[in-house]
Every structure is written in C-alpha cells, then in structure tokens.
C-alpha positions in Angstrom: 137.7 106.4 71.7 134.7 104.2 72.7 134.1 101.4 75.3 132.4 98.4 73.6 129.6 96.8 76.1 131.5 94.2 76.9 135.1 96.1 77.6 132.6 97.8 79.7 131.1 95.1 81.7 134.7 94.2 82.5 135.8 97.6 83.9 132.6 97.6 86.0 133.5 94.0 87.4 137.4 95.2 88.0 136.0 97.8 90.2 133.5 96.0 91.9 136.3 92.9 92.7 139.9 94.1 92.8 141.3 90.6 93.2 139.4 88.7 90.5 141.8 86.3 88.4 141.5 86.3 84.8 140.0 82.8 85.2 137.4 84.1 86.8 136.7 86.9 84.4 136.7 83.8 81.9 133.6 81.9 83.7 131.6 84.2 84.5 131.7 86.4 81.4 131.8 83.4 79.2 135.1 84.5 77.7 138.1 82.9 76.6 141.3 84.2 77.4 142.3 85.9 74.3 139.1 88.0 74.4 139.8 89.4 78.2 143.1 90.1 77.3 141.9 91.8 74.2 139.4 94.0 76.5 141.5 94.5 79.2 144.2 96.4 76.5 140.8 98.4 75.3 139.8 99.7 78.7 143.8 100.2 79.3 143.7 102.5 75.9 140.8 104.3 76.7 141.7 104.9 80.2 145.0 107.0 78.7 142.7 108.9 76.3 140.3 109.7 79.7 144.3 110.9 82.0 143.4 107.9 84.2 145.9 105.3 85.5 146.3 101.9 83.4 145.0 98.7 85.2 148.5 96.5 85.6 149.2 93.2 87.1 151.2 91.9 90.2 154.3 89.8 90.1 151.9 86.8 91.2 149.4 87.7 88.3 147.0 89.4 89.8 145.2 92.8 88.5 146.8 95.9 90.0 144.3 98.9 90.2 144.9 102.4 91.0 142.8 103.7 94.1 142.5 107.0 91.9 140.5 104.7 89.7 137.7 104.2 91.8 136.5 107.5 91.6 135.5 107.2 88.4 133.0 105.2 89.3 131.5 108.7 90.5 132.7 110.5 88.0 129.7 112.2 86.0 132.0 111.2 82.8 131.5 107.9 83.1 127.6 108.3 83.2 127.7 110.0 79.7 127.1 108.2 76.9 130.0 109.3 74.7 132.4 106.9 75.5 129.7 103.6 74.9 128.7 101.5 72.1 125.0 100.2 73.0 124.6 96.7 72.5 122.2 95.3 69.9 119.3 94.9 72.6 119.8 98.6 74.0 119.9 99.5 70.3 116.5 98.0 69.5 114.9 99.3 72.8 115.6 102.4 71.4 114.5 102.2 68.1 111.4 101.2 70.0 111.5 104.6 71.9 112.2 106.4 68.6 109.1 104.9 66.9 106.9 105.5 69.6 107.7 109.4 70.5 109.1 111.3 67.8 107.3 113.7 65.7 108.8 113.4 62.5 108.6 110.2 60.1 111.4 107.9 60.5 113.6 106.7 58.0 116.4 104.1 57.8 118.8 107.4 57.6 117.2 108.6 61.0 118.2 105.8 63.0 121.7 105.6 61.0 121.9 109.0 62.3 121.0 108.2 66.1 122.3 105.4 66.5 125.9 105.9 64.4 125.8 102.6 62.8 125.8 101.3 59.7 122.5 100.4 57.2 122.8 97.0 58.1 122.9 97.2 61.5 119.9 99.0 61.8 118.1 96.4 58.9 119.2 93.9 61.8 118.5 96.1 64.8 115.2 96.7 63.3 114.4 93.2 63.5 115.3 92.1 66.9 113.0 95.7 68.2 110.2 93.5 66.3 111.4 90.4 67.9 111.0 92.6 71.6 107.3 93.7 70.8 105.9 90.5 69.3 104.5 89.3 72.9 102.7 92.9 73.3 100.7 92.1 70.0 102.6 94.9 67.7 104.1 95.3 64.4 107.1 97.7 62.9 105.8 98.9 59.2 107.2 101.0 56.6 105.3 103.0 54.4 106.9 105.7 52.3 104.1 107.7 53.4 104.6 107.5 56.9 108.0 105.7 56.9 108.7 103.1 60.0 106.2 103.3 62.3 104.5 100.7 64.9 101.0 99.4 64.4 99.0 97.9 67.4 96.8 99.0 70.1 97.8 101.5 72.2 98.1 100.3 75.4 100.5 97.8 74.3 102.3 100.2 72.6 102.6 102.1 75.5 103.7 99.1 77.6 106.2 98.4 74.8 107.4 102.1 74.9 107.6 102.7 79.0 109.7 98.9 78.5 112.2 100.4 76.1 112.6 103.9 78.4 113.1 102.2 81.2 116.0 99.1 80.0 117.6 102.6 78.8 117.9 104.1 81.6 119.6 101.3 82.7 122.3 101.2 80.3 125.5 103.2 80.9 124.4 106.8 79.9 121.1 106.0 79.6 119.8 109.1 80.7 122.1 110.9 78.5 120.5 108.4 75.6 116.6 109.2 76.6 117.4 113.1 76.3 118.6 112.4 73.2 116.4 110.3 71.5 113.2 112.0 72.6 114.4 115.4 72.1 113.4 116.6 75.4 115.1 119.5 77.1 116.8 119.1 80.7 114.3 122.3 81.7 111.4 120.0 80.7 112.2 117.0 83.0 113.5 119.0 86.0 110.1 120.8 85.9 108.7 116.7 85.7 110.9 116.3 88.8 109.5 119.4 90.9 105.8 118.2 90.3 106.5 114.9 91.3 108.1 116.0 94.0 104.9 118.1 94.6 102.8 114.7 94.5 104.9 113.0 96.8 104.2 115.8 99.3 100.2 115.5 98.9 100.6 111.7 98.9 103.0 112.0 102.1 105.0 109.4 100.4 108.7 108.7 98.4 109.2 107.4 95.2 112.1 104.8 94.9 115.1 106.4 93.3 115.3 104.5 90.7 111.6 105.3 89.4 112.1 108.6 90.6 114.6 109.5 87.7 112.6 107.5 84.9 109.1 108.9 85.6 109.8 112.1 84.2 110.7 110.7 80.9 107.8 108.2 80.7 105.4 111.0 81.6 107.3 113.3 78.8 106.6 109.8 76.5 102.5 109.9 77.3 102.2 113.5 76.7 103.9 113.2 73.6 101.8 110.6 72.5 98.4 112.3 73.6 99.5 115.8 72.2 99.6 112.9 69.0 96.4 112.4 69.2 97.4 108.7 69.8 95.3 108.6 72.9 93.7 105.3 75.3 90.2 104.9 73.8 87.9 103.3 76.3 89.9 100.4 78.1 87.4 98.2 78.7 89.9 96.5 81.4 89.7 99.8 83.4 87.8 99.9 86.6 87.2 104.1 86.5 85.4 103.6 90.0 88.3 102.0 91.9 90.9 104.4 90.1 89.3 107.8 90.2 88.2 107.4 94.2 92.4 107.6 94.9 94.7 110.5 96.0 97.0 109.2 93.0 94.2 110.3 90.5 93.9 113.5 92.5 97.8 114.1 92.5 97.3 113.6 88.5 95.8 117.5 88.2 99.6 118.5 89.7 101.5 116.8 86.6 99.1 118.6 84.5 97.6 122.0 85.6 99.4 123.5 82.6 98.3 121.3 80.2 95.5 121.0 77.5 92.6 119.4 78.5 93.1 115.4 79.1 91.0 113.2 78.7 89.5 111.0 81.6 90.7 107.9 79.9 94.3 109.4 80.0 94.4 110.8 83.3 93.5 106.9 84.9 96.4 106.1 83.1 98.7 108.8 84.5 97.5 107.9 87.8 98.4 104.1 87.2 101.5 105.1 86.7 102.0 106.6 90.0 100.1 104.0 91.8 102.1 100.9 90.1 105.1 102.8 90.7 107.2 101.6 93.7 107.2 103.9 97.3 108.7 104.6 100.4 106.3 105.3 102.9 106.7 108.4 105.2 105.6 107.6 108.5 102.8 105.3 108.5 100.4 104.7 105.5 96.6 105.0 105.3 96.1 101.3 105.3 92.2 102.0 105.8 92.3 103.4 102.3 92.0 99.7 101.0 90.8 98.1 104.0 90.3 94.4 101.6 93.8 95.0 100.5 95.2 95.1 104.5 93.2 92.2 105.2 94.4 89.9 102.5 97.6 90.3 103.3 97.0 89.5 106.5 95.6 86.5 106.0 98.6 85.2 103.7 100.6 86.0 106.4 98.6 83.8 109.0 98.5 81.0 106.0 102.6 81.5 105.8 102.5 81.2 110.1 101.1 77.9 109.5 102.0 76.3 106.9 105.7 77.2 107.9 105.0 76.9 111.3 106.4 79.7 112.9 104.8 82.6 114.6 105.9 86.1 113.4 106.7 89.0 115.7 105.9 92.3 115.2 103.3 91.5 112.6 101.7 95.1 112.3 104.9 96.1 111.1 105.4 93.6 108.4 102.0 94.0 107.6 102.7 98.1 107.2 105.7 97.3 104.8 103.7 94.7 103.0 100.9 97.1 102.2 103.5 99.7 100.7 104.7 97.5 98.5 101.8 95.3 97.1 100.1 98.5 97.0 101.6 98.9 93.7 101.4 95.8 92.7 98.0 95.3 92.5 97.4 97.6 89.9 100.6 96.1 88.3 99.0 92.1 88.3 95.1 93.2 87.9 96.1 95.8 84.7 99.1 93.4 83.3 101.0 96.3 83.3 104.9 96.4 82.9 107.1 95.1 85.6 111.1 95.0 84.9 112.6 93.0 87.4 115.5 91.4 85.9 118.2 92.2 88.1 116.2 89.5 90.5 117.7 86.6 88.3 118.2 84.7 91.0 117.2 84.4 94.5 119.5 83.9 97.5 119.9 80.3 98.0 118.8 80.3 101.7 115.6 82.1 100.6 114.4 79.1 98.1 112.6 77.4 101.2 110.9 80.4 102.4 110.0 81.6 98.7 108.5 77.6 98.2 106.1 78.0 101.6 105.0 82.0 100.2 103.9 80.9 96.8 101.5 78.3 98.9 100.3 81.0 101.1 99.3 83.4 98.4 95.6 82.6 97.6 93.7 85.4 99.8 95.7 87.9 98.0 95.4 86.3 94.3 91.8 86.1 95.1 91.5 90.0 95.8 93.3 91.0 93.1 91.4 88.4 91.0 94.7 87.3 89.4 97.6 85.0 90.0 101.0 86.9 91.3 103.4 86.4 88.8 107.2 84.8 90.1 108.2 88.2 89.9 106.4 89.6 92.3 106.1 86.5 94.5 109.8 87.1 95.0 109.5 90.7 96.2 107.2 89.0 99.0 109.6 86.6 100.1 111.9 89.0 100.3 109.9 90.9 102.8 108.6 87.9 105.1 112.7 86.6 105.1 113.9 89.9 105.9 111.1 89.9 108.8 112.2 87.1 110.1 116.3 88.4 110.2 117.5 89.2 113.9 119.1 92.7 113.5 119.9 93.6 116.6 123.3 95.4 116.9 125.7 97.2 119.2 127.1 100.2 117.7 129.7 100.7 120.7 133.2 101.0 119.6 132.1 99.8 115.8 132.8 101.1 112.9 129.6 103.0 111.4 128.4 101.9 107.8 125.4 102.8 104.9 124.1 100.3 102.9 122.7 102.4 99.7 120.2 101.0 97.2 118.0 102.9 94.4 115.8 99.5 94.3 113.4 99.9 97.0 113.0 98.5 100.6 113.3 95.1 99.3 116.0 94.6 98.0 117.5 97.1 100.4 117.0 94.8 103.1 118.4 92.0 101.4 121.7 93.6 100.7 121.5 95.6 104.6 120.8 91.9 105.8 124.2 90.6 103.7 126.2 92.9 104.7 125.5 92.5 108.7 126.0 88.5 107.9 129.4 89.9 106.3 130.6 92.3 108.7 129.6 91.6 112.5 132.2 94.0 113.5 130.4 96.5 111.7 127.4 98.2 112.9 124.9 99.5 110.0 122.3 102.1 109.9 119.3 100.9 108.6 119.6 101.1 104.3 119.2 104.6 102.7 117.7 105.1 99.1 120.0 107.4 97.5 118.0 110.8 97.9 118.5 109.4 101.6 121.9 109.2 101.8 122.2 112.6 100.0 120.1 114.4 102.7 121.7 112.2 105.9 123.1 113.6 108.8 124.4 110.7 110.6 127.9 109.9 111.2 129.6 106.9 108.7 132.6 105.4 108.2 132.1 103.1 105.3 129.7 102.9 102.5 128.1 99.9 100.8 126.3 100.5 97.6 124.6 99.2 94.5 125.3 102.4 92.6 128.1 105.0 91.9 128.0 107.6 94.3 130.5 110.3 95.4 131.7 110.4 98.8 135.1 110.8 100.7 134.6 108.2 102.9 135.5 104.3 101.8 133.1 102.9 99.3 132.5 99.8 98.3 130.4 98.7 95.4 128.5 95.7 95.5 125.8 93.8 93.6 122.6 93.8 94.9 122.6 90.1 94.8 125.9 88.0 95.7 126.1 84.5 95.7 128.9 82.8 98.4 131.8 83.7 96.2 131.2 87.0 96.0 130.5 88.1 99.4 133.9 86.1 100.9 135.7 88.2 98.4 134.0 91.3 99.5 134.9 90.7 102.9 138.6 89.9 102.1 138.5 93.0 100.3 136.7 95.3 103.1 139.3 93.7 105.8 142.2 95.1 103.6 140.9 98.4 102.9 139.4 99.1 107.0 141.3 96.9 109.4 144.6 96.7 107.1 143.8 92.4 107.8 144.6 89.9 105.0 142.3 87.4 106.6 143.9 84.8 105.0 147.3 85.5 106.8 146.2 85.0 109.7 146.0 81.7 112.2 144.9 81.1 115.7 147.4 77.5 115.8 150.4 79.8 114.9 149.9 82.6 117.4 149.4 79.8 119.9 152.6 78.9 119.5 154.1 81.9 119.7 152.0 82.7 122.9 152.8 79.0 124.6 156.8 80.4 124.3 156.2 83.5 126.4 153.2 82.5 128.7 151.9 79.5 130.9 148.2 78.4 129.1 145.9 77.5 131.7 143.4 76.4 129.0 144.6 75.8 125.8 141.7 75.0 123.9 139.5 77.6 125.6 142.3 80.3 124.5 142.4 79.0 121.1 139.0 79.3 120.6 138.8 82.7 122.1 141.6 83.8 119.8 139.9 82.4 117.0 137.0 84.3 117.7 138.9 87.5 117.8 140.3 87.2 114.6 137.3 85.7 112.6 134.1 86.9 114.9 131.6 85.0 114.3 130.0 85.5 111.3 125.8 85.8 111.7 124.4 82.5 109.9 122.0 83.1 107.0 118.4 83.0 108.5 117.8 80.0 106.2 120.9 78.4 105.9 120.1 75.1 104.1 123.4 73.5 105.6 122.0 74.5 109.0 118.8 72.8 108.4 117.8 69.7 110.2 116.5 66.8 107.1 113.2 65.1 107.3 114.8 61.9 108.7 116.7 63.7 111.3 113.1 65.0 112.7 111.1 62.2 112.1 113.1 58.8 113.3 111.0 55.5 112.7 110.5 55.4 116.6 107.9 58.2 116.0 105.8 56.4 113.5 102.5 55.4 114.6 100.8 53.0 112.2 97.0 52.4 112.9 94.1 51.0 111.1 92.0 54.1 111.9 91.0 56.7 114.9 87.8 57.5 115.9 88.1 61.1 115.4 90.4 64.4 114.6 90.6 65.2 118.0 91.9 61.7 118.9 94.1 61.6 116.1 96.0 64.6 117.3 96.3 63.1 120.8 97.6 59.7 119.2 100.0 61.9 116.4 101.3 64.0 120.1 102.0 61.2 121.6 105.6 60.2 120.8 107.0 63.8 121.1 105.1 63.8 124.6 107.3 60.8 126.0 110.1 61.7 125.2 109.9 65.2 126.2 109.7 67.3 123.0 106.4 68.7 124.1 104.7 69.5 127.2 100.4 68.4 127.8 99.5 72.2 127.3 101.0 71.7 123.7 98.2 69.2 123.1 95.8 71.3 124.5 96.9 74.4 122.6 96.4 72.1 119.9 93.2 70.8 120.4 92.1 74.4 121.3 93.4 75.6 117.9 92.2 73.2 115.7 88.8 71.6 116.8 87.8 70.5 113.4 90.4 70.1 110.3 91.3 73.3 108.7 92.8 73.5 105.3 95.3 76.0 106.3 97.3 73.3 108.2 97.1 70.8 105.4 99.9 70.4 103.1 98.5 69.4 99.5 94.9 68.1 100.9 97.5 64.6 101.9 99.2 66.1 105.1 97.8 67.7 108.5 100.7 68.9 110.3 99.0 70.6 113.3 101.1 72.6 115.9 101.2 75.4 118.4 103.3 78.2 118.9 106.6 77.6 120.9 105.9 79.4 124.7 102.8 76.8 124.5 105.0 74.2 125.5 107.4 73.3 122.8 110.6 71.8 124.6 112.6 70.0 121.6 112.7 70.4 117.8 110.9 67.2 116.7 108.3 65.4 114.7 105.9 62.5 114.6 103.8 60.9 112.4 100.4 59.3 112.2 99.4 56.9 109.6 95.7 55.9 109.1 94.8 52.8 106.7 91.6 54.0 106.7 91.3 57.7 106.1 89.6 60.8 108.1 86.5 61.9 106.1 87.3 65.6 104.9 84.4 68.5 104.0 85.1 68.3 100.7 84.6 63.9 100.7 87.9 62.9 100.4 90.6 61.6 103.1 92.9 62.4 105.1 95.5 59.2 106.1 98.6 61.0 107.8 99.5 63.8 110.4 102.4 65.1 111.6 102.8 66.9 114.7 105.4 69.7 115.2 107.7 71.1 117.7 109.4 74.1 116.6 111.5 76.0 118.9 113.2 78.6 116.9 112.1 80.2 113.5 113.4 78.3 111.0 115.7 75.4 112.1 113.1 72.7 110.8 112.3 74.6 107.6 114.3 72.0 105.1 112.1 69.2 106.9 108.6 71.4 106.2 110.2 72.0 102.9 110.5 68.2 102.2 107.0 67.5 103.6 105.3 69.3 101.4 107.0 67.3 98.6 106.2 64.1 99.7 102.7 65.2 100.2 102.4 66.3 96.8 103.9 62.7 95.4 100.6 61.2 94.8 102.9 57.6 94.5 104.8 57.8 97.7 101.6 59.2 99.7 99.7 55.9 97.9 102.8 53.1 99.2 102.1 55.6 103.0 98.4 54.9 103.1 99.4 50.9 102.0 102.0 50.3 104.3 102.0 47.4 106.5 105.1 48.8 108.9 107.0 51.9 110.1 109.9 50.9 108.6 108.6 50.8 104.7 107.2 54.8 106.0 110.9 55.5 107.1 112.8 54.4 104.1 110.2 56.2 102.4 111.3 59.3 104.0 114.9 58.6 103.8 114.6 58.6 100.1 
C-alpha cells in the first residue's frame, strides 16, 4: 500500500504535534473534515500493513499516538520511496531530471514506466515540467528521432536540472528517487562523497549537510552531461580570472583526477558549484583571500549600526560568520545561479524590523558584487545580524542538557537554537550541531531538538525550522509532558496559595505569589525584537520635544538645538552632544533616513541616560552636497539594543512619505507635527 502526499504531510504533522485537534489539521492543511478523516483511516491502514500501532483518539477527542510510533520517524523505511506517491510538482521535477541526464531517448512509455502512472498523467505532468522551465528560457520537444528532449542553452538547462535534483531530494525518498532516475550506482556517489570529503580537508572547511548529500548527485548530473558532449561553451558571463585564482578551482582536480580531460570552461563551473555551495567554517577563515569582500561587509554592518542605532559587540565575530556565508553568495547573485530557499516562507515576526533596516544597509555589498541581493538572501543576513544581537548567556548547573540539530546551515541553526532557549529557560543548550556534528559529538545530552529524523535513545523532538507563536506554545506544553511530567496548564500559583495560607503564616503574600509564579512558569526569555515590547513613535517623541524653527545657522547648531530637549530633562548627558558633534562634523548620508531625516546619535556609555527622542523642524531647509534639503532631525537616546526599534522602524516610513514630510516642512505648530506622528 502507498502513502498519498497529502496522507503523508499529515502523518509528518501528527508526529511533529501530538495534541493537534482535527480543526487544526483543517486550517492549516486547507482541508475539510471529511478529507482528514479520510487520510487519517489511510495512514491508519498503512500503518497495519508497516506492524506499527494505529493512531486512535481520546475520550475528549483528541489524537492518541503510540510512543513506538515516533521511531519511525528514524526508521530508514520511512525514507524509502516505496511507500509514496510523488505529487504532480515532484513528478515534473523529475521528468526534468530524466530529460536532462539519461542516455537513452525518452518516450512517453519511459516515463509511464518511472513514474508508474498512467498516459495521461504524464501528457499532464509533461506540461507543468514545461511550465517549471519557462523562466530559464527552455523548451520540452518531441521528435521521433530523438523523442522528448529539452532545447535551450546550457547553462539554463543546467540550472533547470541542479533545480529539479535538488526539490527531489527534498521529497520523502528523494534520494531513493535520484538513484533511480539517473541510474547511478550507490558505489558511484559514496566515491562522490570521499572526494568531497577530500576537498573539504584542502579547503579546511564543512559543507552543510544538507548540500553535502545532494552534491554528489549534481556532480554525477555535470559529468553525465559533459561525457554528452553537452558541454558550457564560452560563458561570456564568466570572470576565468576571479574563478581560477581560488582553492575551490584547485580542489576541482580532486573530483576529477580520474576523469577524461575537462575542459577549462567546465571545470569554473565545477568549482562554482563548490564555492556557491553553503559552509561551515573550521576554525577561522582566510578572510584576506577577498580582502574587498571582508570590507563590504563591514561597512553594511557600520551602515546597519547607524541607521538602527545600536552599536554591535563582538563585531569581528559577526563579521567572521558573515564572510562564511556571503562567501557563497556572491557567486550565487553575480552568476544568477540557483538558490532554493523555500522553506524561508516566512520570517519570524520579531525579525521584520531588523530585516526592514538590513535591506537599507546593503549598498556597499550590492555595489561589490555589482548586483542587487535578492529577498532571499537578504533574509539569510538578517538572520545573522538578529541572531548577533541575541543574549545567550546560560548556566548549565543543575539543567537539563539539550542539541538543537539542523542540516540548513548556521543560519537558520541559530534561529531555531535561539527559539528554543526563548522556549525552554530551564534548559541549557549546546551551541546547534549540523547533523554530521551531532553524529560525531561527544558531549553529554538529555534532550534533542531537530529539523530532521534522526535516531537517538534519548527524547527527541521534532520541530520546524520556523514556528510561528502557536507552534512553539505547543512545543513547550508538549516538552513539559514528556521531561518534567508538567501539564502546564494544570497548574496555578492563586490555588497553591491557598493551600499554602492553610498550613503557613505569609509574611508577604504578593512577594510569594510572585515567586511561586516564577517557579512554575520561569520566565520565559523575550524575543530580541519583540514588537509588543517596542516602544511607538509617539511614546518616544511627545509634542514637548518638538522644536519648530524658521532655520539654524548651521549642522552643528542644529544638533545642539535638536539635543536640547532630551538634555533638560535628563535623557542625555553634555558628552552625548559632544560625542555627537565629534562624530558627525558635517552631514553624512549614513545617518539620514530617505535623504528627509537626520537622526544623529552616539553610542550608549557616551552618555545616554533615558530612551528618548526629539525633533527638529526647519522651515527653511539645511543645504545638502547633492543641492537639496534637509528640514528635520531627530536626536536619539538608545540605552539597550533594540527597545526603540518599532519607533526607528516608523521613522523611516514617515521619511519616505513624500506627503507627510511636505505638511512637516509647512507646519506652523508642534501640535500639527504630533498628530502627524500619532497617525
């Protein structure tokens, strides 16, 4: 018996969240009830054929599931492909794969044989693969010559084709598939593996797991193609000088010392693929290797200090993780080479401010590349600069000891290590483990979070890489149950007052309450950019620190007139100003928000007492280099790293409402400014 894809999703989702309802199920699967009930009796049928327990339900409704079950979530069966139907998308990426690396002309019979579907699911299949290739400039033809085949250039078509391998490896059994449909042996893709593994030793460097176990297979795919004769023929996009000066384009002779001779052409491609590919540095990279690379990211990070103004700590080590990461990237944006990020669908919620202020702080590195970083990419950054910015200091005495394990890089790594400390403050965690890592670890765990199936005796928990609030409250009800033996929501501080106040004489009640309360429920660690935490415009910028002039007689004195309210009452000290003044003797571009805004400021130990802002307003405008002018400042105190964020956030959007910032430079009182602000 087979699993359908969406009996399938289902059973993964049961697994992952015990104590879903069926309503649930419903909404977020876009089901009605019928259908889940239909799929739940499927995966309950199949789980007989497979010897493993049914999935029953409660007296009060709820799903009841087996702990034997969630083994098989390690289970090599369930990472065959024997028990799947592939959807219609997987089916077309493979088609794709078929087309591009088999030596044999394909018929409609081929694929009916492959695939084990009928004529007209194939006729269909065939045209949603065309549907997928249509942006990379190709076209599916059939000649009875030749039979189906795909016409284009070649470097699309290997785009196309290293697309297709790698959304199936992501489908259930998807390794199990590739084999398959490429006819490749298991001998020839462990040897892959051993040479890669031999490149990662001369390039003193990791591959992520997850492009660890497709490279083989996309390497197989290029040396099909070239032992084709259907070869890169002078890619006029290509810098050879750049490409051939790195140690990836060295490494290349290791993938293919046994080979017949490649062309030049071919091996700068091999090498992209190792150097788009993502790492995981060993000890510290060789940052002088691309010296104008380091210092563009440097500078976005100084534009991100000020434009969010915050001052980063420990910037050398950001800076290190950066470079490991955009390394890639660059040859990823400059070559417009394939990037499959879709399990980023969405980014955290507390990350949207941060993520706003990084796509504004990007322009040294888009310059460099000579190219604008897609969303994609941009996110991967945020990530990194938010996860900087997260305070993970821990005490590991008397805890329980937990591994957060992702295949997805550092990351997204961090994002999920970062969740689960917010989650579990009563749990310390080791810093997150690729899987290779947590294979080879030696240090002592209790409990294991992870993104992928992985076989362990010690409590697991599978989670998605990405949870929004739902989620992670049901995680934690879950990992309460299963560790502590707490249902959270049985518990309450007023009752075992009560029961204390029988037996005991209470000093201080509402001192022991909240003690008890933070015994039961510790504290949980706030989001570093909590948007419920976050202080609004209005709050930081009352009317009474609205200064409305006609004009100022310089920058320097505008700054000292902007300072001025947060200076009486206390926000900020005279050295501030100074700092201030010191920092920015002449306008700088870097401190102003849409060429409408200056928001000059100074790091916190400089004299920053209270969170605050206030505003200047010039009828007549400060003359700019590039002749146009400047009509409002704000001055900011900042005394913690991201507390005014939502306020810097909503600054940047009223500086980039060319209406508002018109009735701002036309206002005749602080009080049309304020309302103004107030929305």
């Amino acid at each position: 018996m087979y699993l359908d894809e969406r009996s399938d999703r289902l059973l993964q989702e049961l697994l992952r969240s015990p104590n879903i309802t069926n309503a649930k199920l419903q909404e977020k699967f876009g089901l009605t009830r019928r259908q889940v009930e239909y799929s739940i009796q499927k995966i309950n049928n199949w789980l007989e054929e497979q010897t493993y327990p049914r999935i029953g339900r409660s007296a009060s409704g709820l799903f009841s599931i087996s702990p034997e079950l969630f083994q098989l979530i390690s289970d090599k069966e369930y990472q065959q492909a024997d028990f799947y139907i592939p959807s219609e998308n997987e089916r077309a990426s493979m088609i794709v794969l078929m087309l591009m690396t088999m030596t044999e002309e394909l018929s409609l019979n081929h694929f009916i044989s492959e695939l084990e579907v009928s004529k007209n699911t194939v006729l269909s299949d065939l045209k949603l693969a065309q549907s997928i290739i249509d942006g990379d400039n190709l076209q599916i033809r059939y000649t009875r010559l030749h039979g189906y085949l795909i016409e284009g250039d070649e470097w699309n078509k290997r785009s196309a084709m290293i697309t297709a391998a790698e959304r199936i490896m992501e489908s259930y059994g998807g390794e199990t598939y590739l084999k398959r449909l490429m006819h490749v042996e298991l001998a020839e893709i462990q040897k892959l593996r051993g040479q890669l593994e031999e490149v990662e030793k001369h390039l003193n460097l990791h591959f992520i797991d997850s492009k660890m176990k497709i490279l083989p297979y996309i390497l197989q795919a290029i040396f099909r193609r070239i032992e084709q004769k259907q070869t890169i023929v002078t890619p006029f996009m290509i810098d050879y000088d750049e490409l051939s000066d790195t140690k990836e384009y060295e490494a290349v002779e290791i993938l293919i010392e046994d080979r017949p001779a490649i062309s030049k052409e071919e091996r700068i491609y091999i090498a992209l693929q190792l150097l788009t590919t993502n790492i995981l540095p060993k000890q510290h990279l060789k940052m002088e290797e691309m010296p104008q690379l380091k210092q563009a990211i440097e500078q976005v990070i100084s534009n991100f200090e000020k434009k969010a103004v915050v001052q980063l700590i420990n910037k050398e080590s950001l800076i290190e993780r950066l470079f490991a990461h955009i390394k890639p990237a660059y040859y990823r944006i400059k070559y417009a080479l394939t990037t499959d990020y879709r399990f980023l669908d969405k980014i955290d919620q507390e990350y949207q401010t941060i993520h706003y202020i990084v796509k504004q702080s990007l322009t040294p590195l888009e310059a460099f590349i000579g190219a604008k970083v897609p969303e994609n990419e941009a996110v991967f950054i945020t990530l990194f600069i938010g996860g900087h910015l997260i305070d993970s200091a821990s005490n590991i005495t008397k805890k329980l000891r937990a591994v957060v394990v992702c295949p997805n890089g550092l990351s997204i790594s961090k994002l999920m290590e970062k969740n689960m400390r917010g989650l579990f403050p009563e749990i310390y965690f080791y810093p997150a483990m690729s899987i290779r890592e947590f294979e080879q670890t030696e240090v002592a765990y209790d409990i294991v979070f992870t993104a992928t199936p992985l076989a362990t005796d010690k409590k697991l928990f599978l989670v998605n890489a990405m949870m929004d609030e739902a989620e992670k409250m049901e995680l934690r009800r879950r990992v309460l149950r299963a560790v502590y033996m707490i249902n959270e929501q049985s518990f309450s501080a007023e009752a075992l007052m009560k029961t204390i106040g029988k037996y005991a004489d209470i000093k201080n009640a509402e001192k022991l309450e909240r003690a008890v309360q933070e015994f039961l429920f510790p504290h949980k660690e706030e989001p570093a950019f909590s948007a419920d935490e976050k202080l609004p415009l209005a709050k930081l910028l009352p009317q009474d620190r609205i200064i409305l002039m006609d004009k100022v007689a310089s920058w320097r004195e505008a700054i000292t007139i902007a300072a001025a309210p947060l200076l009486a009452d206390g926000s900020i000290t005279e050295s501030y100003v100074e700092e201030m003044h010191r920092q920015y003797p002449n306008p700088n571009w870097n401190i102003i928000l849409r060429k409408k805004i200056a928001i000059p400021h100074a790091e916190i130990d400089k004299g920053a007492r209270k969170l605050g802002m206030s505003m200047l307003c010039l009828r007549e405008g400060l003359p700019l280099e590039d002749g146009s002018e400047l009509h409002c400042m704000v001055v900011i105190a900042a005394i913690d790293k991201n507390a005014h964020f939502t306020g810097l956030l909503e600054l940047m959007e009223l500086a980039g409402n060319e209406e508002k910032m018109n009735v701002i430079k036309e206002a005749i009182d602080k009080e049309t400014i304020f309302n103004l602000i107030k929305g």
